[in-house]
KOLLOKOL-827678 format. One record per atom (N, C-alpha, C): residue number from 1; x, z, y. Coordinates in steps of 0.05 Angstrom, whole numbers, plus 5000, padded with zeros to 4 digits. Layout:
BEGIN
pos=NUM; px=X; pz=Z; py=Y;
...
//
This chain:
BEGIN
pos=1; px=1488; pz=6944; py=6878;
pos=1; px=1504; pz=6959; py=6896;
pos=1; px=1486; pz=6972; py=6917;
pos=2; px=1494; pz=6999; py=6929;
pos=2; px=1476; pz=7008; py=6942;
pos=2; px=1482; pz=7007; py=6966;
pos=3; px=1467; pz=7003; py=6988;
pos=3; px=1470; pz=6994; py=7013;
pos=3; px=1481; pz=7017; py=7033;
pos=4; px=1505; pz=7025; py=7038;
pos=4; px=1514; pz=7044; py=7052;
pos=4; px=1516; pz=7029; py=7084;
pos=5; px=1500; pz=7041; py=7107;
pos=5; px=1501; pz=7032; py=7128;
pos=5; px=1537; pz=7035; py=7139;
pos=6; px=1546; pz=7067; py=7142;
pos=6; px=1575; pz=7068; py=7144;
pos=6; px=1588; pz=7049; py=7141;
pos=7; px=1593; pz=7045; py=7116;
pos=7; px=1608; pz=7019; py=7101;
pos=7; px=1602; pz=6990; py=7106;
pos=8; px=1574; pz=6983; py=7117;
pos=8; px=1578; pz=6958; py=7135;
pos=8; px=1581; pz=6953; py=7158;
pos=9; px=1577; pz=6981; py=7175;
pos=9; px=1597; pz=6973; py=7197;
pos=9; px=1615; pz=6979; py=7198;
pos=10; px=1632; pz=6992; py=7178;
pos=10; px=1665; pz=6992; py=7178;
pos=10; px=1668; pz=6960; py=7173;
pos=11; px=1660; pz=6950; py=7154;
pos=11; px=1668; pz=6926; py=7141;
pos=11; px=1667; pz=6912; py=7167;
pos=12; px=1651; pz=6902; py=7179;
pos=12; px=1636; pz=6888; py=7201;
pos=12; px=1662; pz=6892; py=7228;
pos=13; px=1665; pz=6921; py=7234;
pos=13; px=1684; pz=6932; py=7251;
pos=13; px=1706; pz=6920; py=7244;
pos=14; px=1720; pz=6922; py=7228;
pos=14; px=1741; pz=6918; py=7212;
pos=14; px=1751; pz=6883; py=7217;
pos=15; px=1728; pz=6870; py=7212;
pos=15; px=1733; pz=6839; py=7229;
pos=15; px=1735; pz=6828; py=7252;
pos=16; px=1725; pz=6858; py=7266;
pos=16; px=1725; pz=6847; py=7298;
pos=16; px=1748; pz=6839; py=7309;
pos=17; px=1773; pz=6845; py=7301;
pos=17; px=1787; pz=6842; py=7321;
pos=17; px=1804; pz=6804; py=7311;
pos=18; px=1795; pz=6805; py=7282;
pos=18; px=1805; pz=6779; py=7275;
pos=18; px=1786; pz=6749; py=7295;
pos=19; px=1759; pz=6768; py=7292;
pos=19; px=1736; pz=6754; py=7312;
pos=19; px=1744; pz=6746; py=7337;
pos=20; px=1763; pz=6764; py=7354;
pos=20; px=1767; pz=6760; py=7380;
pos=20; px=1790; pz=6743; py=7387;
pos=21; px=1803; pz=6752; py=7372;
pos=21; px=1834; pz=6729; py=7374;
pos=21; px=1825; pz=6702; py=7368;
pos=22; px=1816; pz=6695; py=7355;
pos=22; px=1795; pz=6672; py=7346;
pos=22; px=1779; pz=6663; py=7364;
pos=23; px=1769; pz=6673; py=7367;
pos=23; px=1747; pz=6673; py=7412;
pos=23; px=1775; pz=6664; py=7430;
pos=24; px=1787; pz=6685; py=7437;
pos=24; px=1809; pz=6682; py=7453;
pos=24; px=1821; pz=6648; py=7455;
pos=25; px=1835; pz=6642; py=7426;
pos=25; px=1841; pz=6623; py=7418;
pos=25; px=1833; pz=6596; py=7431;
pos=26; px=1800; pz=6595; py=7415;
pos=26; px=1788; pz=6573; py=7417;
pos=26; px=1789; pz=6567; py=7448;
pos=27; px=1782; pz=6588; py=7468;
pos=27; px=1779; pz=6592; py=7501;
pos=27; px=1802; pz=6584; py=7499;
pos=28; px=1822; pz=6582; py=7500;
pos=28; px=1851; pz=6576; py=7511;
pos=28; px=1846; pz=6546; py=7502;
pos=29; px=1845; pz=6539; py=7474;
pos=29; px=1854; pz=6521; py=7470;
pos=29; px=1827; pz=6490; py=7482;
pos=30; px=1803; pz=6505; py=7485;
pos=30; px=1784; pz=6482; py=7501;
pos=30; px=1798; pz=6487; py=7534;
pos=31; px=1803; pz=6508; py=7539;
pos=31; px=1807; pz=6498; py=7573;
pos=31; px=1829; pz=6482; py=7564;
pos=32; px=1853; pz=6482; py=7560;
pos=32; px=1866; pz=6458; py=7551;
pos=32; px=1859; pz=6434; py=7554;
pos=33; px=1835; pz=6430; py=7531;
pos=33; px=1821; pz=6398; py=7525;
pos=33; px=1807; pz=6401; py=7561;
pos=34; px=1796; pz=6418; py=7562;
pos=34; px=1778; pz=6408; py=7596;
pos=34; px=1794; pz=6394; py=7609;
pos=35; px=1819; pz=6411; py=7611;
pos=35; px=1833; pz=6397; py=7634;
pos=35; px=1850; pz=6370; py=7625;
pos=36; px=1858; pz=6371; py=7604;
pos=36; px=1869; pz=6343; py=7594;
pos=36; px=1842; pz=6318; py=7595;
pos=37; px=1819; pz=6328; py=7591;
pos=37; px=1797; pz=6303; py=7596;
pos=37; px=1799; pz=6305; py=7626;
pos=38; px=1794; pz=6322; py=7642;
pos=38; px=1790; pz=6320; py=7675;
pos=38; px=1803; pz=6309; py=7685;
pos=39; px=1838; pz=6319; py=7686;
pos=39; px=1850; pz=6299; py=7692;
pos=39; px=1867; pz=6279; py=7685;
pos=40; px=1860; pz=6269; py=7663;
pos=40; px=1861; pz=6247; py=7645;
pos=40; px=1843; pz=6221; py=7648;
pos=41; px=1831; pz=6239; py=7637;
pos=41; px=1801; pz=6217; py=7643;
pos=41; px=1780; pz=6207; py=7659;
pos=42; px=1778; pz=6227; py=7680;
pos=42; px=1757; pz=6224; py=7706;
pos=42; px=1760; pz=6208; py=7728;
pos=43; px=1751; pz=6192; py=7742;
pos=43; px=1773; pz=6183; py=7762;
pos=43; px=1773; pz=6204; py=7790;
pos=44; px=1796; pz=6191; py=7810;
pos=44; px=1805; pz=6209; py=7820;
pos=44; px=1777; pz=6218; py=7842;
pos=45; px=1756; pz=6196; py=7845;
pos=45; px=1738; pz=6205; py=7866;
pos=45; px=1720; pz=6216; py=7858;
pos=46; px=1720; pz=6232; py=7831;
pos=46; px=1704; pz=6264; py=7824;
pos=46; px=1715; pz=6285; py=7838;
pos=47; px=1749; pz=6287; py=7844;
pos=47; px=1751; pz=6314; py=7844;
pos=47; px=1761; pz=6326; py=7840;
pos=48; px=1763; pz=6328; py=7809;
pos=48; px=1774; pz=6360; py=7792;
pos=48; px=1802; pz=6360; py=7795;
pos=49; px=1799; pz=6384; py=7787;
pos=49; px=1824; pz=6400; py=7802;
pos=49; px=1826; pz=6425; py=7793;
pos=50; px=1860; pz=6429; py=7787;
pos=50; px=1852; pz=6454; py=7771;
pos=50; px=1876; pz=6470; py=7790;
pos=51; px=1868; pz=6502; py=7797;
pos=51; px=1878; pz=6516; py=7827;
pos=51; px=1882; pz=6546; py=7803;
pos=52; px=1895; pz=6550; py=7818;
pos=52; px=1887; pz=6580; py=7816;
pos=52; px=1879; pz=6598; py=7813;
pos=53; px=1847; pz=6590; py=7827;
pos=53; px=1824; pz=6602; py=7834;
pos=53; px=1805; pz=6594; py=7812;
pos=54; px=1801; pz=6559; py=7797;
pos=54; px=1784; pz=6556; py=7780;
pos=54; px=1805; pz=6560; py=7753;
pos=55; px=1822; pz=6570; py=7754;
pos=55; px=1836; pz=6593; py=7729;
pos=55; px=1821; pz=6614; py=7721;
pos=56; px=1824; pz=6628; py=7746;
pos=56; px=1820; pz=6651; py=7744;
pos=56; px=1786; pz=6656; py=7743;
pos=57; px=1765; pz=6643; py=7752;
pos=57; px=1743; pz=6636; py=7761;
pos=57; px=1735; pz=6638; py=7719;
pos=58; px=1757; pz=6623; py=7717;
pos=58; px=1740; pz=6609; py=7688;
pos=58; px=1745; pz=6622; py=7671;
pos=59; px=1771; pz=6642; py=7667;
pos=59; px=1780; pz=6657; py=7653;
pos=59; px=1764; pz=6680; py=7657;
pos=60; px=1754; pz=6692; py=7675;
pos=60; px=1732; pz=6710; py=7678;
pos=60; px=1706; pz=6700; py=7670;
pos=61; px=1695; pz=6689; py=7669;
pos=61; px=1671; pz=6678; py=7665;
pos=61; px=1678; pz=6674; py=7629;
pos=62; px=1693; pz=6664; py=7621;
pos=62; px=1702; pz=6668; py=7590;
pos=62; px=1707; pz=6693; py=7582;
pos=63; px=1712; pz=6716; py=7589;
pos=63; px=1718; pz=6741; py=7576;
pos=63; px=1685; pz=6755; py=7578;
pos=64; px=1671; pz=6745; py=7601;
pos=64; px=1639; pz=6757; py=7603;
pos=64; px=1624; pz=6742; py=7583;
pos=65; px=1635; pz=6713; py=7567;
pos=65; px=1616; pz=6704; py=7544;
pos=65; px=1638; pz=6714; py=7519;
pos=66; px=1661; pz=6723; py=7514;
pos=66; px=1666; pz=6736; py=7501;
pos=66; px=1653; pz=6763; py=7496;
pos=67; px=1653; pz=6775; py=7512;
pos=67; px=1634; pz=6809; py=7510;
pos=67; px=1608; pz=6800; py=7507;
pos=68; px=1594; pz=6778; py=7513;
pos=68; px=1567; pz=6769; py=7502;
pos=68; px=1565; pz=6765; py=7468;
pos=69; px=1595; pz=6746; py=7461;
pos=69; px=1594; pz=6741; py=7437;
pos=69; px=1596; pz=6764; py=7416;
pos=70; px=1615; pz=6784; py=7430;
pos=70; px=1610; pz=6808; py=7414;
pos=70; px=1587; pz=6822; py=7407;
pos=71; px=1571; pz=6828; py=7423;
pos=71; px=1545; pz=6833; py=7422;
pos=71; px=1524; pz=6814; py=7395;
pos=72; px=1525; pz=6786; py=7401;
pos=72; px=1513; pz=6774; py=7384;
pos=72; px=1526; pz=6776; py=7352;
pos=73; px=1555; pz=6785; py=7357;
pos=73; px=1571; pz=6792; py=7324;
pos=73; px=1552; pz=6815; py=7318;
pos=74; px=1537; pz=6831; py=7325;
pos=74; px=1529; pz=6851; py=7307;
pos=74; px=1506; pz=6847; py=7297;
pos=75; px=1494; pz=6817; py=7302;
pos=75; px=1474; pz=6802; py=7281;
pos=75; px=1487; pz=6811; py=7259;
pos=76; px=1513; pz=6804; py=7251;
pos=76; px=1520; pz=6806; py=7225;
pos=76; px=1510; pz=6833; py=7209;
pos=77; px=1525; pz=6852; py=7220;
pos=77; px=1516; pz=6878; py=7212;
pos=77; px=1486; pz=6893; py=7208;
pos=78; px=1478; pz=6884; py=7229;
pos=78; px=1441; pz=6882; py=7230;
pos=78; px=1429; pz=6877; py=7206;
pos=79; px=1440; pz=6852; py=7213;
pos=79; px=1417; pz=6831; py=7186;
pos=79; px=1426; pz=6841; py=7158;
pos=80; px=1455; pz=6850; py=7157;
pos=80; px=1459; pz=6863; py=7127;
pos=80; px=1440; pz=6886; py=7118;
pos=81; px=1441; pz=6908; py=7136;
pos=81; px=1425; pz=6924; py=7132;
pos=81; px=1397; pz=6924; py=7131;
pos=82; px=1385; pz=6900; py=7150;
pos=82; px=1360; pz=6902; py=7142;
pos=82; px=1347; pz=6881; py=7119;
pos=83; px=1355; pz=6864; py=7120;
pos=83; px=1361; pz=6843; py=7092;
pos=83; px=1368; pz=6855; py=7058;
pos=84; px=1386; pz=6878; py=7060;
pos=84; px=1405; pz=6886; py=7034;
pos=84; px=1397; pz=6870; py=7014;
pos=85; px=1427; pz=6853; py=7033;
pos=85; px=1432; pz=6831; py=7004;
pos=85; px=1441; pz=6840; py=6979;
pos=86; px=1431; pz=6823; py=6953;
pos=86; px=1444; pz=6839; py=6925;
pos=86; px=1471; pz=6830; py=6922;
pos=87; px=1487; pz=6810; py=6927;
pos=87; px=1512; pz=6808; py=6934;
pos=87; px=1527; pz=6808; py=6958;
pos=88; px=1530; pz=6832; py=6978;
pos=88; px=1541; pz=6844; py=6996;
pos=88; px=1568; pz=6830; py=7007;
pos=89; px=1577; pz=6824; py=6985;
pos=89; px=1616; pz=6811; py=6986;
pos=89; px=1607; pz=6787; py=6995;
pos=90; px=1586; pz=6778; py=6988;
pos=90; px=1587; pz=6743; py=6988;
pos=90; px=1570; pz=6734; py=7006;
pos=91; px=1550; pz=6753; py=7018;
pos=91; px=1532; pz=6756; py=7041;
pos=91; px=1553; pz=6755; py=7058;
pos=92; px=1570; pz=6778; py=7066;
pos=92; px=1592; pz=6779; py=7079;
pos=92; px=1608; pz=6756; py=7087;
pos=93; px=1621; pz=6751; py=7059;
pos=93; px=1634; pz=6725; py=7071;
pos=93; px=1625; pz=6699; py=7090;
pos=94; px=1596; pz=6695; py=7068;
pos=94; px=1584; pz=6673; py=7091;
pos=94; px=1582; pz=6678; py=7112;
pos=95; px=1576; pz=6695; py=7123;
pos=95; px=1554; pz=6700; py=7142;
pos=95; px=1573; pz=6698; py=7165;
pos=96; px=1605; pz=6719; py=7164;
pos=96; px=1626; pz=6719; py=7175;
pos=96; px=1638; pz=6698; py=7187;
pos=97; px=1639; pz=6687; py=7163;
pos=97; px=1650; pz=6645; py=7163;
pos=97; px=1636; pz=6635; py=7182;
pos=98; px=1607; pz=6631; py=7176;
pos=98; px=1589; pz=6618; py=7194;
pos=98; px=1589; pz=6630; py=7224;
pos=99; px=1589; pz=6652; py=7228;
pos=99; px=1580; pz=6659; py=7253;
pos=99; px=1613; pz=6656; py=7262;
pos=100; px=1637; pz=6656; py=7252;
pos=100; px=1660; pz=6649; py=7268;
pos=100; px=1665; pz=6617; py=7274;
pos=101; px=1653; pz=6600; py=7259;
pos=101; px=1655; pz=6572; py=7265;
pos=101; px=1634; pz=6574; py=7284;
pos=102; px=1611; pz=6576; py=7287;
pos=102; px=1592; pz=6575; py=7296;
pos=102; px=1607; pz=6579; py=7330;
pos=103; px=1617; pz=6612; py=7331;
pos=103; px=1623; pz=6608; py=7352;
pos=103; px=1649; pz=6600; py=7368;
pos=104; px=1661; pz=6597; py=7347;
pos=104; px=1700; pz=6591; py=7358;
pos=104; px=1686; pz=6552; py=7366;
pos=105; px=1672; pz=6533; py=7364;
pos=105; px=1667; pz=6518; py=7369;
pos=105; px=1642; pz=6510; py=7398;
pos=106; px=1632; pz=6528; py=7401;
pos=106; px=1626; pz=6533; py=7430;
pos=106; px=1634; pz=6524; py=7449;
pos=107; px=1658; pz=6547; py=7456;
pos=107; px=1675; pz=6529; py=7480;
pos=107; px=1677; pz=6503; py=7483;
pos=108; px=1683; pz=6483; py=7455;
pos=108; px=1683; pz=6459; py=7458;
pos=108; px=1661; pz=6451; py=7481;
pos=109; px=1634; pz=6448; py=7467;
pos=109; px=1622; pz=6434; py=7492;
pos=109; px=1621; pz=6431; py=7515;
pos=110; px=1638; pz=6448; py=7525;
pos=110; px=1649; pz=6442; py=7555;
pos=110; px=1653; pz=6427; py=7559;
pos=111; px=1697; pz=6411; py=7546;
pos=111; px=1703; pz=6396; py=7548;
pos=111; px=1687; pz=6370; py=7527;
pos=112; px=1673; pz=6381; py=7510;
pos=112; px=1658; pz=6348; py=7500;
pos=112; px=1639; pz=6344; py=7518;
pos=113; px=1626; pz=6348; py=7535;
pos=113; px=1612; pz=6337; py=7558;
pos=113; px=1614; pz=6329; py=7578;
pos=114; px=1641; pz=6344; py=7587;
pos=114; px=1655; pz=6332; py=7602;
pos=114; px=1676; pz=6295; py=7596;
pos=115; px=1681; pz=6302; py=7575;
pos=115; px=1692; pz=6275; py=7555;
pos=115; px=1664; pz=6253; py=7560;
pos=116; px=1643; pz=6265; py=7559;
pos=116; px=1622; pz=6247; py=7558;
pos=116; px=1611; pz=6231; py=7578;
pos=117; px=1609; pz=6250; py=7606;
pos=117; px=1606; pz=6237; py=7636;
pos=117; px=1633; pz=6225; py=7636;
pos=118; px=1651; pz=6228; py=7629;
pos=118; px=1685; pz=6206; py=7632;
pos=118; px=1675; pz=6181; py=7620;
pos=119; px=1676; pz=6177; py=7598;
pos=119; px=1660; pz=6158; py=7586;
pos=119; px=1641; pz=6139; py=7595;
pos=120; px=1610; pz=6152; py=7608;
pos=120; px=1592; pz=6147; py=7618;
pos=120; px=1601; pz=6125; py=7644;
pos=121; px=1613; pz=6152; py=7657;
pos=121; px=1628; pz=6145; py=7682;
pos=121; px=1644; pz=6103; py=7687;
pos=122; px=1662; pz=6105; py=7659;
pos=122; px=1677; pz=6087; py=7658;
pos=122; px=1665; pz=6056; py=7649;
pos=123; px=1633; pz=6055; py=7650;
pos=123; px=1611; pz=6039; py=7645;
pos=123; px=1600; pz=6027; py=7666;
//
């Protein structure tokens, strides 16, 4: 197959937006876990507290490593073109797969570190 640059960033384009809902997601669904370990699990003379302000604080600060993560999605497209893989479809797939687990699991370490000083804490 011949390596049409066009055609891998359509392809590449074409996933972004399944990419972001997926980002979106994961962010919704770890602040979730944060706050179910924080105030669940922490005791009360840490602190946490969830306002308003560390909503909105965190929800901004997540859309600025979302537009980071976008940026790092066009590894994908990069590396196709300078790589030209001889199976394009299956390059694709992996690579897609991997870099969406890769990063839809991110967020977690927030709340798993936080889970972890709870833990620590309760010793």
């Amino acid at each position: 197959m011949t390596l049409d640059p066009t055609a891998t960033l359509q392809w590449w384009a074409s996933q972004m937006p399944k990419y972001n809902l997926g980002l979106a997601v994961a962010g919704v669904l770890a602040f979730i876990a944060y706050v179910i370990v924080g105030l669940g699990m922490l005791p009360p003379d840490e602190k946490f507290e969830v306002t308003a302000f560390t909503i909105t604080f965190q929800g901004v600060g997540y859309l600025v490593m979302m537009a980071f993560a976008n940026v790092c999605y066009l590894i994908g497209p990069a590396s196709e073109i300078m790589l030209r893989p001889d199976d394009v479809s299956l390059y694709r797939e992996k690579w897609y797969k991997l870099g969406c687990q890769f990063s839809f699991s991110l967020p977690f370490c927030v709340p798993a570190l936080l889970l972890v000083v709870a833990l620590l804490h309760e010793s």
